[in-house]
DODO-867513 format. One record per atom (N, C-alpha, C): residue number from 0; residue in three letters; atom name; x, y, z. Coordinates in Angstrom, 1 decimal. Atoms other than C-alpha are relative to their C-alpha. Layout:
<pts>
PT   k   r  a     c1     c2     c3
PT NUM ALA CA      X      Y      Z
...
</pts>
This chain:
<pts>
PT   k   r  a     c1     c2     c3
PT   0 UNK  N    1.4   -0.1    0.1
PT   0 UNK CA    0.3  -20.8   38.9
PT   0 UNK  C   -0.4    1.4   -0.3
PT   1 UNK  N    0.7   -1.3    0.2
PT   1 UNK CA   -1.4  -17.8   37.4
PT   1 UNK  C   -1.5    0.1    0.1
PT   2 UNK  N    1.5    0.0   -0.3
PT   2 UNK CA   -4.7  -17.0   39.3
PT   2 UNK  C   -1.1    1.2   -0.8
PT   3 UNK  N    0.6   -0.8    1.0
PT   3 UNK CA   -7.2  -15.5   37.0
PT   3 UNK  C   -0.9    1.0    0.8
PT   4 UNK  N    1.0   -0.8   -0.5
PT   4 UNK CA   -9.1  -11.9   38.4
PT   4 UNK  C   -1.1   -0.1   -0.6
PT   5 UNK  N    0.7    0.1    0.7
PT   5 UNK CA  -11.5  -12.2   36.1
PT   5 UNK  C   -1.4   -1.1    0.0
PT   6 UNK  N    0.8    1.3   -0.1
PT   6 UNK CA  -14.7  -14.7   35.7
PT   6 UNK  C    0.3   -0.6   -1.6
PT   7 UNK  N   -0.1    0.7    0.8
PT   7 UNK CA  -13.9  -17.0   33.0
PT   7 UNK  C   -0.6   -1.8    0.3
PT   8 UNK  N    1.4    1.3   -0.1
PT   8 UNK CA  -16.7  -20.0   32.3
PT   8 UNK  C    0.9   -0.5   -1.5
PT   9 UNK  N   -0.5    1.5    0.8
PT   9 UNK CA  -15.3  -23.1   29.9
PT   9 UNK  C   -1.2   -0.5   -0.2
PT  10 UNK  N    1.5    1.2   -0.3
PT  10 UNK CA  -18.2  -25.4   29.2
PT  10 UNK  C    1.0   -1.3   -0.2
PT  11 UNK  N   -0.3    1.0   -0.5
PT  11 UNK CA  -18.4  -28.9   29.8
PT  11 UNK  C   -0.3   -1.1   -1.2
PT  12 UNK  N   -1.0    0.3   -0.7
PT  12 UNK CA  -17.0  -31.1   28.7
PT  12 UNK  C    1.0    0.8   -0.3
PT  13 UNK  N   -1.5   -0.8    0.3
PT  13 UNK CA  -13.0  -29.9   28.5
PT  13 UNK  C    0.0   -0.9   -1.7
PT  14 UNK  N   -0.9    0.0    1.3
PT  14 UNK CA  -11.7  -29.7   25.1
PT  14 UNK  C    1.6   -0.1    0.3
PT  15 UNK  N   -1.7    0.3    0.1
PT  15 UNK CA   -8.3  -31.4   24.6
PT  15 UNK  C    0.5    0.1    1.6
PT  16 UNK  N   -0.3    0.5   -1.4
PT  16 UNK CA   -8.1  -32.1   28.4
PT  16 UNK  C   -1.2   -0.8    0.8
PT  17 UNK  N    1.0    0.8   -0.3
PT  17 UNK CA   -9.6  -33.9   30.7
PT  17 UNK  C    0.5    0.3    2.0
PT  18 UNK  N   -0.2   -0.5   -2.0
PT  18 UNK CA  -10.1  -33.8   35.2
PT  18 UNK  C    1.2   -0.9    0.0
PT  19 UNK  N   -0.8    0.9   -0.4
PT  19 UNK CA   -7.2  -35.4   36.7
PT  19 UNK  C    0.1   -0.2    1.5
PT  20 UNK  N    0.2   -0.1   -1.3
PT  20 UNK CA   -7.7  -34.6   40.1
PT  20 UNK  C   -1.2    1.1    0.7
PT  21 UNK  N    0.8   -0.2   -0.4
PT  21 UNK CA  -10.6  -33.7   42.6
PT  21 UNK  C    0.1    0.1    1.1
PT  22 UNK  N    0.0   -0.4   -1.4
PT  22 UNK CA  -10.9  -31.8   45.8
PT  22 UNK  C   -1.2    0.1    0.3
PT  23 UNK  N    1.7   -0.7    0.2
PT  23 UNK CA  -14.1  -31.8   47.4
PT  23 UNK  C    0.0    0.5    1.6
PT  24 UNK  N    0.0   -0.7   -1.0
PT  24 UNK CA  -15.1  -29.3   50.5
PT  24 UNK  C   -1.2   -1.2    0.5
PT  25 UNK  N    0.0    1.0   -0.5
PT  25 UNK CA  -16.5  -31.6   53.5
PT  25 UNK  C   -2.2   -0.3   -0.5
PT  26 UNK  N    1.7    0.2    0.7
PT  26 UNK CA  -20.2  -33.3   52.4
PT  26 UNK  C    0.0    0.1   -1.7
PT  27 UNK  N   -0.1    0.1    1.5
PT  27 UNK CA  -19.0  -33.1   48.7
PT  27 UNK  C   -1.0    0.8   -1.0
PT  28 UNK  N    0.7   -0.9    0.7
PT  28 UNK CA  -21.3  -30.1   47.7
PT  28 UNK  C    0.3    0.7   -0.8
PT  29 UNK  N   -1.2   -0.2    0.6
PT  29 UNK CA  -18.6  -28.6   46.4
PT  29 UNK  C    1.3   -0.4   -0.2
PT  30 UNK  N   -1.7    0.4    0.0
PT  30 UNK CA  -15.2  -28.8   44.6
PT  30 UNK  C    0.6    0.1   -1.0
PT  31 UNK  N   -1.2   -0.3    0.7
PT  31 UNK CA  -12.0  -28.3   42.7
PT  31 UNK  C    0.0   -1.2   -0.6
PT  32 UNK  N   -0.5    0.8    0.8
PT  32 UNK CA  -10.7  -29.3   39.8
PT  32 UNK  C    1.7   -0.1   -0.5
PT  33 UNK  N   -1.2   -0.4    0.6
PT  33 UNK CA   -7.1  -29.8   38.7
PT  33 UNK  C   -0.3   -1.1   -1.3
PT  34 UNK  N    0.2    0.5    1.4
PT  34 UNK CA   -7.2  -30.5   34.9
PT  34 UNK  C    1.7   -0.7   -0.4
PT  35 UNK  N   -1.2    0.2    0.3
PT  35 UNK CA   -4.6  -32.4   33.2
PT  35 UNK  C    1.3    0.8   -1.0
PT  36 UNK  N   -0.8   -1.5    0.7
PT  36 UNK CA   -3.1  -29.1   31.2
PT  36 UNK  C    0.1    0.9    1.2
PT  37 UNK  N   -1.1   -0.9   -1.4
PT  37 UNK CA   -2.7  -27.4   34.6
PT  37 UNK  C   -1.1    0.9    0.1
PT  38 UNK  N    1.3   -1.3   -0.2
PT  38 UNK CA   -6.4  -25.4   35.1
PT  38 UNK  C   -0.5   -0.5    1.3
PT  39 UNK  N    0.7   -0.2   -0.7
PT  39 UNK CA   -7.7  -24.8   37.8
PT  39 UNK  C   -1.4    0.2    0.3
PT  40 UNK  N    1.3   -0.4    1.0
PT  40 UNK CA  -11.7  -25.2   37.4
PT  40 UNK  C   -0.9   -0.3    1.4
PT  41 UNK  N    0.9    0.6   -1.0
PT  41 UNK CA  -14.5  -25.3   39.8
PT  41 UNK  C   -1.3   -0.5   -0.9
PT  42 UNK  N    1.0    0.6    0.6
PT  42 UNK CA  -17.3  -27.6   38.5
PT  42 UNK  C   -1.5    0.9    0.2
PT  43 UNK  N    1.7   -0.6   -0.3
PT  43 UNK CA  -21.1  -26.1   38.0
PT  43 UNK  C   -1.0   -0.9   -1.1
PT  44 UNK  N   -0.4    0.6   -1.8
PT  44 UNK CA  -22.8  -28.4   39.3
PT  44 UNK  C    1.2   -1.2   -0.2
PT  45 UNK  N   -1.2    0.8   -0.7
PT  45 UNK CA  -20.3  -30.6   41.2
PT  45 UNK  C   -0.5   -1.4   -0.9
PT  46 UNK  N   -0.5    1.0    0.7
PT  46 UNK CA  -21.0  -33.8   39.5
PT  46 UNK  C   -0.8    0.1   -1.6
PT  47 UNK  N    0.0   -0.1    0.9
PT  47 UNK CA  -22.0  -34.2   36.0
PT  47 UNK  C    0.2    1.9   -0.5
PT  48 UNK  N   -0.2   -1.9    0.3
PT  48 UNK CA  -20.3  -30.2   35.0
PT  48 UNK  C   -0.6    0.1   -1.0
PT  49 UNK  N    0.5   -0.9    1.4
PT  49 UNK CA  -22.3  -28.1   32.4
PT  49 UNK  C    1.4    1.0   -0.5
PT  50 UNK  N   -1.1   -1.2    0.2
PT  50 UNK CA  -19.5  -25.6   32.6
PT  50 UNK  C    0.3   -0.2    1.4
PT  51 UNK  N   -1.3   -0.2   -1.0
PT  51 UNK CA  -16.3  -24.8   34.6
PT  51 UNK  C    0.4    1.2    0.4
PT  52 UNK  N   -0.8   -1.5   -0.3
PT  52 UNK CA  -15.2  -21.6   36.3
PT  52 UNK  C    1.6    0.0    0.1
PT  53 UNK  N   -0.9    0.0    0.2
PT  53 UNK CA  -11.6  -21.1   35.4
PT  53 UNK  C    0.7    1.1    1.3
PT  54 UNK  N   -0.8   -0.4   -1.3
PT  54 UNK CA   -9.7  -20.3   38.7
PT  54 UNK  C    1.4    0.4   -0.1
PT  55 UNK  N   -0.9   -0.4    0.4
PT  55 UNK CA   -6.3  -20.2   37.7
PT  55 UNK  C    0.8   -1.2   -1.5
PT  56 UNK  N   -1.1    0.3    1.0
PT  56 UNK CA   -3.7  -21.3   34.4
PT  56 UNK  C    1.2   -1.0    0.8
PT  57 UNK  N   -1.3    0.5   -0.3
PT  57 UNK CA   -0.5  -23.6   34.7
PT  57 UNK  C    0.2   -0.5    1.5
PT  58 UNK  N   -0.5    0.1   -1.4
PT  58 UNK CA   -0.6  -24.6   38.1
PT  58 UNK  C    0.0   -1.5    0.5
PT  59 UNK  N   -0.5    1.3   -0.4
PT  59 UNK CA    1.1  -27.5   39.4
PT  59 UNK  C   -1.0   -0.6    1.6
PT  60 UNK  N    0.6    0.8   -0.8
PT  60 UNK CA   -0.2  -30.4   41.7
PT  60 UNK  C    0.1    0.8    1.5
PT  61 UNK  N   -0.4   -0.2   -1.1
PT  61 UNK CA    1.6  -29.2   44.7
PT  61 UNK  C   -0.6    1.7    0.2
PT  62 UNK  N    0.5   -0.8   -0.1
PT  62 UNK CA    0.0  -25.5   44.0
PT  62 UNK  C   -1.4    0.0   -0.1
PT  63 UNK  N    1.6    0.3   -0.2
PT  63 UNK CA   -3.4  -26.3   43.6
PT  63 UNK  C   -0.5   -1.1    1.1
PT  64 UNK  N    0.6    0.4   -1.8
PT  64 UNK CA   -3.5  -28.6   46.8
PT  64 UNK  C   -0.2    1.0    0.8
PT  65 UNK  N    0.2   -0.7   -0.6
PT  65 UNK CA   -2.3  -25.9   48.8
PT  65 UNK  C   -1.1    1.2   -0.4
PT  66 UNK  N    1.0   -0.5    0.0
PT  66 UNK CA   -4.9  -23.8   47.5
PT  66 UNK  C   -1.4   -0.7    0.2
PT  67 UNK  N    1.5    0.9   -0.7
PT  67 UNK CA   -7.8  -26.6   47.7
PT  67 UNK  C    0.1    0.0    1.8
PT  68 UNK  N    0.0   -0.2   -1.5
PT  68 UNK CA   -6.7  -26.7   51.4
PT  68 UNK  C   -0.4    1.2    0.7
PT  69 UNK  N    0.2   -1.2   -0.7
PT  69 UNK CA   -6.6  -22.9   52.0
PT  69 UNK  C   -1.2    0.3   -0.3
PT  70 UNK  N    1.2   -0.2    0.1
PT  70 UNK CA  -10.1  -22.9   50.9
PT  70 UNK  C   -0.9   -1.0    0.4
PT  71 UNK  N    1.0    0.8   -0.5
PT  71 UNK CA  -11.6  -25.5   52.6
PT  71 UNK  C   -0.5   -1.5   -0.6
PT  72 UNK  N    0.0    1.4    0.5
PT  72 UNK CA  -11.4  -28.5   50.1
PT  72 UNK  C    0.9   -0.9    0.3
PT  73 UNK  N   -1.2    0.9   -0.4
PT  73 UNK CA   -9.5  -31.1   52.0
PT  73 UNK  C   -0.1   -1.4   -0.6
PT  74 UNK  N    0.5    1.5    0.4
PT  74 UNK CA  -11.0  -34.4   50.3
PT  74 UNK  C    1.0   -0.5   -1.5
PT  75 UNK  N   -0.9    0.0    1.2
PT  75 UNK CA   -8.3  -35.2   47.8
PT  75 UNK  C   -0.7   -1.2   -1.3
PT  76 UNK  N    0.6    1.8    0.7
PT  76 UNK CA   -9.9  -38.4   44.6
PT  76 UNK  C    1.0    0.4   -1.1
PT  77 UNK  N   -0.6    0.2    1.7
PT  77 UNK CA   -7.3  -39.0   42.0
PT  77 UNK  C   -1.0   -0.7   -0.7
PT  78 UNK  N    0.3    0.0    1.0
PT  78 UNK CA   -8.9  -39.5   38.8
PT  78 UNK  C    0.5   -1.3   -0.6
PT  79 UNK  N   -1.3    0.4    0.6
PT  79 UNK CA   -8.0  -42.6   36.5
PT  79 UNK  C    0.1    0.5   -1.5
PT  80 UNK  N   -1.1   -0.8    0.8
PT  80 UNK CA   -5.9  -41.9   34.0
PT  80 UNK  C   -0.8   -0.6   -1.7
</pts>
């Protein structure tokens, strides 16, 4: 997983991807995205996104939980497919 320093904004919807997974912090005001190309995206706003803040590149399931966890998103919703 490569976390990006930078602010990088995506708009909505994803081009040539799509959400595949959803963390949401508790009350669902906020929350994480794991994309199905491996981005890391926080939604703005949380449900219908205008644009996405790009969090990090390439990062697998099991690296973007532990990061939704260490930030306070514990509500896991797979996506269907």
């Amino acid at each position: 997983m490569k976390e990006l320093d930078q602010l990088v904004v995506t708009v909505s919807p994803l081009k040539h991807d799509l959400e595949r997974r959803r963390w949401y912090a508790h009350g669902g005001e906020a929350c994480l995205v794991l994309s199905r190309r491996g981005r890391l995206l926080e939604p703005f706003p949380t449900y219908g996104p205008k644009a996405y803040r790009v969090l990090a590149l390439r990062a697998s399931f099991a690296e973007a939980n532990q990061y939704a966890l260490g930030h306070g998103f514990s509500h896991l919703r797979e996506l269907p497919n």
